[in-house]
C-alpha positions in Angstrom: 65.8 -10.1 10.5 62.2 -7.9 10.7 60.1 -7.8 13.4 56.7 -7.3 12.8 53.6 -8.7 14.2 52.2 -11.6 12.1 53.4 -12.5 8.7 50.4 -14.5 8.0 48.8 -11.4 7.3 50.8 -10.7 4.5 48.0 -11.1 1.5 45.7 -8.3 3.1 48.5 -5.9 3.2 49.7 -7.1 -0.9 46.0 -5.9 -1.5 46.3 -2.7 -0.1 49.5 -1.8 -1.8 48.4 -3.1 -4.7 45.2 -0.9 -4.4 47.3 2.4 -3.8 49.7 1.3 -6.7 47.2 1.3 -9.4 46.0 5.2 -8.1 49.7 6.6 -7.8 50.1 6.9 -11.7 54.0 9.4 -10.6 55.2 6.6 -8.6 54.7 4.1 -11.3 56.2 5.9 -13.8 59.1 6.5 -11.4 59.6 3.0 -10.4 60.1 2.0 -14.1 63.0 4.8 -14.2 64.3 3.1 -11.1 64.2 -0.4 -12.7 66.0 0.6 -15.5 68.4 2.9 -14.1 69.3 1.1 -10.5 70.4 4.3 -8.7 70.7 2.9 -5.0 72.4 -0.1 -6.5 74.5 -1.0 -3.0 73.3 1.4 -0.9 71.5 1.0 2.2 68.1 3.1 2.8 66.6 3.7 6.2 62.7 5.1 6.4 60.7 6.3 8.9 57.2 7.2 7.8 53.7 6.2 9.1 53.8 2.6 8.1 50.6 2.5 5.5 50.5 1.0 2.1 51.0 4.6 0.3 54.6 4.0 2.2 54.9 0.7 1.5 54.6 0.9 -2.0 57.1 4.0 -1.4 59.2 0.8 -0.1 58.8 -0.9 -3.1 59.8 1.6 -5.5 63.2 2.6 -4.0 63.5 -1.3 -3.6 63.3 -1.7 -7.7 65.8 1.4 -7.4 68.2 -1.3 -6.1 68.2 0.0 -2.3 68.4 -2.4 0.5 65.7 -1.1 2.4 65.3 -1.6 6.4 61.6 0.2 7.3 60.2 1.3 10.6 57.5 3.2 11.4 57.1 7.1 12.5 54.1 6.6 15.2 53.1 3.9 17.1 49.4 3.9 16.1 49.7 4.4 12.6 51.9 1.5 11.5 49.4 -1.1 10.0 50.8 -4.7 10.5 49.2 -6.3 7.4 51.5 -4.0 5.4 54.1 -4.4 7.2 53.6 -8.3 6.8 53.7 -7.8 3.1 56.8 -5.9 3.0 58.6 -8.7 4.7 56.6 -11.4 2.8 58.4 -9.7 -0.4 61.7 -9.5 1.4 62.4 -5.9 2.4 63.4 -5.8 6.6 60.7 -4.3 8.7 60.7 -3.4 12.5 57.4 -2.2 13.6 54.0 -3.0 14.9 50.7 -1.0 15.6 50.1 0.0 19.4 54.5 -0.3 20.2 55.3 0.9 23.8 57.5 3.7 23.7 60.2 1.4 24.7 59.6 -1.0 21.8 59.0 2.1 19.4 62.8 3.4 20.4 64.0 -0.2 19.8 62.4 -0.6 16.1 64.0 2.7 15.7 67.0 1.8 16.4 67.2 -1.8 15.0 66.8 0.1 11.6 69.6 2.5 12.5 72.3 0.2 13.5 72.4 -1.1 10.1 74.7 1.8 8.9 72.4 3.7 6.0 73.7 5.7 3.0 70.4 6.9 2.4 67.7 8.3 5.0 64.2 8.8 4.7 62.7 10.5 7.8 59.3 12.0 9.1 60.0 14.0 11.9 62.8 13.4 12.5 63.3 10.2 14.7 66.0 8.7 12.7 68.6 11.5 12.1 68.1 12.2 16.1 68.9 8.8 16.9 71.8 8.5 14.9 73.4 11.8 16.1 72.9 11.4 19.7 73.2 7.6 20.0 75.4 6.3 16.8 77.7 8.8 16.1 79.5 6.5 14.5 77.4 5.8 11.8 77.3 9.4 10.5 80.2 9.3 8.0 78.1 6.4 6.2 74.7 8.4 5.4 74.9 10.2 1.8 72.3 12.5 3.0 68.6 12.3 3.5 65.3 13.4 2.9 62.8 15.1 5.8 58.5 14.7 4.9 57.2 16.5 7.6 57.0 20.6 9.1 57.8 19.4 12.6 61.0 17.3 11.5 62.1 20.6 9.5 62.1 22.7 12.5 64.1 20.1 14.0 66.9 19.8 11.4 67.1 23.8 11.0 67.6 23.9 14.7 70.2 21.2 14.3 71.9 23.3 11.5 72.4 26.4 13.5 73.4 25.0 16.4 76.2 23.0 14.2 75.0 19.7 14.9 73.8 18.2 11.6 76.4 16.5 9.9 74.7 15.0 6.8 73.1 17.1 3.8 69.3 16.6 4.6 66.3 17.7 2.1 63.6 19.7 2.6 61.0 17.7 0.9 58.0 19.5 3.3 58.7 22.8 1.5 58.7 21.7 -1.8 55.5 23.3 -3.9 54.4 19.9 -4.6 54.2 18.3 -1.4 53.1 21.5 1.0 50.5 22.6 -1.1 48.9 19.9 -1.9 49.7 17.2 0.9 49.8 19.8 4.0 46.1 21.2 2.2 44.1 19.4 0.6 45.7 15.5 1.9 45.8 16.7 5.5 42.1 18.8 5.0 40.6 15.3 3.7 42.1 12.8 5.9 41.8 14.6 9.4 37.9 14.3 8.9 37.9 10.8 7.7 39.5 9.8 10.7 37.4 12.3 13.1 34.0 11.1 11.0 34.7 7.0 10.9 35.7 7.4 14.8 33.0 9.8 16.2 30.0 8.9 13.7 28.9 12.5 14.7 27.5 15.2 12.7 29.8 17.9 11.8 27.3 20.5 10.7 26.4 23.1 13.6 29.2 22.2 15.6 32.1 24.7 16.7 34.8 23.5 15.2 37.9 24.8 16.5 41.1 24.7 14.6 44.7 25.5 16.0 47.1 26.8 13.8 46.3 28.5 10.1 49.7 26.8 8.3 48.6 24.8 5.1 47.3 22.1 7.2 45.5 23.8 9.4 43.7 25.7 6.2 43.2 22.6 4.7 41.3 21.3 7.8 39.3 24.7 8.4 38.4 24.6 4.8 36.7 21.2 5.5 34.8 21.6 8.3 33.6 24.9 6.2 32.8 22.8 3.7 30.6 20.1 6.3 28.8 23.3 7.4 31.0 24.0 11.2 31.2 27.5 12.3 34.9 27.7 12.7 37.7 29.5 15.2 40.9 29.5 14.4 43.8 30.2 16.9 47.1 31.2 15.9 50.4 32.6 17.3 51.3 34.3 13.9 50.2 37.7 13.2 50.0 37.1 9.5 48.4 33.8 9.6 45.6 35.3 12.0 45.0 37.6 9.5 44.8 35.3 6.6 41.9 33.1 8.8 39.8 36.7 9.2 40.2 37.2 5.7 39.2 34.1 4.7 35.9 34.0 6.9 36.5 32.1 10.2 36.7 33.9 13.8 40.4 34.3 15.0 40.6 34.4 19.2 42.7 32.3 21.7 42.2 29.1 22.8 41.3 29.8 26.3 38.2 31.2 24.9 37.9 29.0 22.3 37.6 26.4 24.7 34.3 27.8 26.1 32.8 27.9 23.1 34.5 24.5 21.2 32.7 21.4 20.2 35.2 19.8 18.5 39.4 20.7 18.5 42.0 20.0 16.0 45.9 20.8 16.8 47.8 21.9 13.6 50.6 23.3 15.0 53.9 21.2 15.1 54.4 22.5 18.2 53.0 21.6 22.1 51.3 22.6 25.0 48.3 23.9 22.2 45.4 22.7 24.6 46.3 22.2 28.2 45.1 22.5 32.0 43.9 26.2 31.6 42.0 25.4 28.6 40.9 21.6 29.6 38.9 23.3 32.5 37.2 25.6 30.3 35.7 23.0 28.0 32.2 21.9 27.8 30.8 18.7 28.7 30.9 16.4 25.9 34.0 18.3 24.1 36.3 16.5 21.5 40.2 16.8 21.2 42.5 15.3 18.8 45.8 16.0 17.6 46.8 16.6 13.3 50.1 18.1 13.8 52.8 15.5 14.7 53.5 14.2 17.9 51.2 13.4 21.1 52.1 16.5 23.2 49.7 19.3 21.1 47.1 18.4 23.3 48.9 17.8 26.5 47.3 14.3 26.7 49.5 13.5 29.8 48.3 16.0 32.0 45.1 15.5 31.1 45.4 12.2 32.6 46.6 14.0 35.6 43.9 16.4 36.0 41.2 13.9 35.3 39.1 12.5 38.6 37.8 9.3 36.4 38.7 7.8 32.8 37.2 5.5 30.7 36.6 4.4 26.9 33.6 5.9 25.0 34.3 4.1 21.8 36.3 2.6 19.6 39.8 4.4 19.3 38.2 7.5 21.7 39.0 7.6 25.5 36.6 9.6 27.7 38.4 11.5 31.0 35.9 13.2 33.7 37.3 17.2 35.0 37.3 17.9 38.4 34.4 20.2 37.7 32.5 17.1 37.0 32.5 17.3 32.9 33.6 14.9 30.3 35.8 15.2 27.7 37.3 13.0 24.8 40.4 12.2 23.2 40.6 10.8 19.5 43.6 8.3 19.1 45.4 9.3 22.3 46.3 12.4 21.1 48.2 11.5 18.2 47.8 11.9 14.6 44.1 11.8 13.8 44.0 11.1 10.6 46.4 7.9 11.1 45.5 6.6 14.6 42.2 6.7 13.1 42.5 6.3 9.4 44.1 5.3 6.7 46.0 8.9 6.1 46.2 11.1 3.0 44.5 9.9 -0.1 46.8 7.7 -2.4 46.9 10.4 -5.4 48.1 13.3 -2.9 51.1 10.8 -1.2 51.8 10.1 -5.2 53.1 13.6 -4.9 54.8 13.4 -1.9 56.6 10.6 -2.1 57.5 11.2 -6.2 59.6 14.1 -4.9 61.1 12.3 -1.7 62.1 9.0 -4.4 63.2 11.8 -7.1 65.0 13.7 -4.3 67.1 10.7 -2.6 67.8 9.7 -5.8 69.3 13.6 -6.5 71.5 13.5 -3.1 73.0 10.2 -4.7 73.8 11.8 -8.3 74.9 14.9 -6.4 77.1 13.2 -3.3 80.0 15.4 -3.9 78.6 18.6 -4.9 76.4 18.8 -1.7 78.1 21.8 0.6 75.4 23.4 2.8 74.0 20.1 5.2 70.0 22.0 4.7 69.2 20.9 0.9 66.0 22.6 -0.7 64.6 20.6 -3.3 65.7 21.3 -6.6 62.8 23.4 -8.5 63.0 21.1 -11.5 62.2 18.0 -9.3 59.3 20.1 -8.3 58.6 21.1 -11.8 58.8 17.7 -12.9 56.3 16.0 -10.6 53.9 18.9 -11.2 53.8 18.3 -15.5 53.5 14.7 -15.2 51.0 15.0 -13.1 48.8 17.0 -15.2 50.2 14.9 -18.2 48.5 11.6 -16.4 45.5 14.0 -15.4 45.3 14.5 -19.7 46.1 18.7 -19.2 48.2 20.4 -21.8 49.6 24.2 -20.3 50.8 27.1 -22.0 55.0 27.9 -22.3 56.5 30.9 -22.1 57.8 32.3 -25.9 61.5 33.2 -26.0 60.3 36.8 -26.4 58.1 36.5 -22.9 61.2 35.0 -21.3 63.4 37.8 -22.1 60.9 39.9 -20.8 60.3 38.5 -17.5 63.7 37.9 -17.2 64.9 41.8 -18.1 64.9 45.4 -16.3 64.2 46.9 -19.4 61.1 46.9 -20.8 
């Protein structure tokens, strides 16, 4: 039994899918292993990522795989219900709708929980924290799962150490294929889509003020480079600081930042980024939103607090007045830019991404009872894989190693 929104809006989200389908060439040629081979035949798969038709067609594929799939979302504004619609319309169990109240958010969460999975697929985490601390009992039934995001991996290595994880999860976020390419140049182009089809401002000029130099947040600095910003980056990391200087773009912290900002991006994965000190700092007319993971980068809540008078600017963007008398505006409530307000990563980068999380689940299945340590990197010849079929569909031949240059790398003596 799903609960979505409207199923009548099925064919809308079938086009969608379809659309992505035809442009994720690794998927496709995964799903017809998957076909063939049936690896989830009986098992039960649970997935939590941003409900868009990149995911959905994610859905499908471990579908063909033979996997009873139950499907939520992984925030409440990026779940689009037209795809959601069409997942149910071609019998796979959805619980999720755009714009869910925290309360009905939990819920969906946990209506895809309860059903006991073998097989989790998780984006920051929701799912393996809900089964831990409020289904216990479910535990012994999950295989193992698969993690998509930076701020889920901090939350499962946390877990680890303190004992508490009890199910071998994969690190699909640190695999070569998904970080460097998804966390860069997906999160770089999809952040200004959103900010660009919300604002309808002009980038160029602007200070543009990213937080947090990780692979993200260099994808999104190279961007607004690229639309002619003069950027700032702020960072906590020594090393990462560095790397911004080096690579052009003023390095200082965000309580000067803010005097100077037109426009802020979180990267971070972590919160309390932008908050009161720097909210009163800002100029009039400033723009926040949030491209790390949850709603609490910019500390959206006690902005809310602080602010004398609110009101919507425009589509999507909420304006709140300072007690200092200036305005300033929030993209998609705070939450994830480039979903609240778009349509996510580009459908050839998620065919990355989610090749390695199918090709991964499918490994924690093959390898059930070899799997000792409960923090599983992704084997390097998944990675490998994914990386030679993509050039392969791209039409690009490489060089190989000769046996002689392979005893050579691989030798002390030269």
């Amino acid at each position: 039994m799903s609960e979505i929104r409207d199923i009548n809006l099925w064919e809308s989200g079938a086009r969608k899918i379809e659309w992505v389908r035809r442009n994720m060439c690794l998927l496709r040629s995964v799903q017809e292993e998957f076909e063939r081979d049936k690896p989830f035949k009986g098992l039960k798969v649970a997935l939590s990522i941003h409900l868009e038709a990149k995911t959905a067609y994610l859905c499908k594929v471990l579908a063909s795989g033979g996997a009873e799939m139950y499907v939520t979302g992984s925030n409440p504004l990026s779940t689009q219900d037209d795809v959601a619609a069409a997942l149910v319309h071609d019998g796979l169990n959805v619980y999720a709708w755009h714009g869910s109240t925290p309360e009905e958010y939990h819920h969906h969460i946990s209506e895809v929980v309860k059903i006991g999975p073998n097989v989790i697929i998780d984006d920051g985490g929701d799912l393996v924290n809900m089964i831990h601390n409020e289904y216990p009992e479910l535990i012994p039934n999950v295989i193992g799962g698969c993690e998509e995001t930076t701020t889920g991996i901090i939350r499962l290595i946390a877990m680890n150490k303190a004992h508490e994880l009890k199910f071998p999860m994969a690190l699909v976020n640190n695999a070569r294929c998904k970080y460097l390419f998804d966390n860069r140049y997906g999160t770089g182009q999809s952040v200004w889509d959103g900010i660009n089809r919300t604002t309808n401002l002009i980038v160029a000029g602007k200070n543009v003020v990213v937080a947090g130099y990780g692979w993200c947040g260099k994808g999104v600095a190279m961007r607004a480079k690229g639309f002619g910003a003069s950027v700032i980056v702020t960072e906590v990391d020594p090393v990462k600081a560095m790397e911004a200087v080096m690579d052009g773009f003023k390095v200082m912290k965000m309580e000067e930042a803010a005097r100077i900002g037109d426009l802020f991006i979180t990267v971070t994965g972590c919160k309390d980024v932008i908050t009161e000190n720097s909210f009163m700092n800002l100029k009039d007319g400033a723009i926040l939103c949030n491209a790390g993971h949850f709603d609490c980068e910019v500390a959206v809540a006690k902005l809310k607090e602080l602010a004398v008078e609110s009101a919507p600017a425009r589509n999507n963007i909420e304006g709140y007045k300072l007690p200092n008398g200036r305005w300033v505006y929030v993209i998609g409530e705070g939450r994830l830019v480039n979903l609240a307000a778009g349509d996510g990563h580009p459908a050839e980068i998620m065919d990355m991404s989610f090749a390695i999380q199918a090709l991964t689940a499918r490994y924690l299945v093959e390898h059930k009872n070899e799997l000792d340590e409960m923090i599983i990197t992704v084997p390097e010849e998944i990675d490998n894989e994914v990386a030679r079929r993509k050039l392969s569909f791209w039409g690009i031949e490489i060089d190989t190693l000769t046996e002689e240059q392979e005893k050579y790398l691989n030798s002390w003596q030269v």
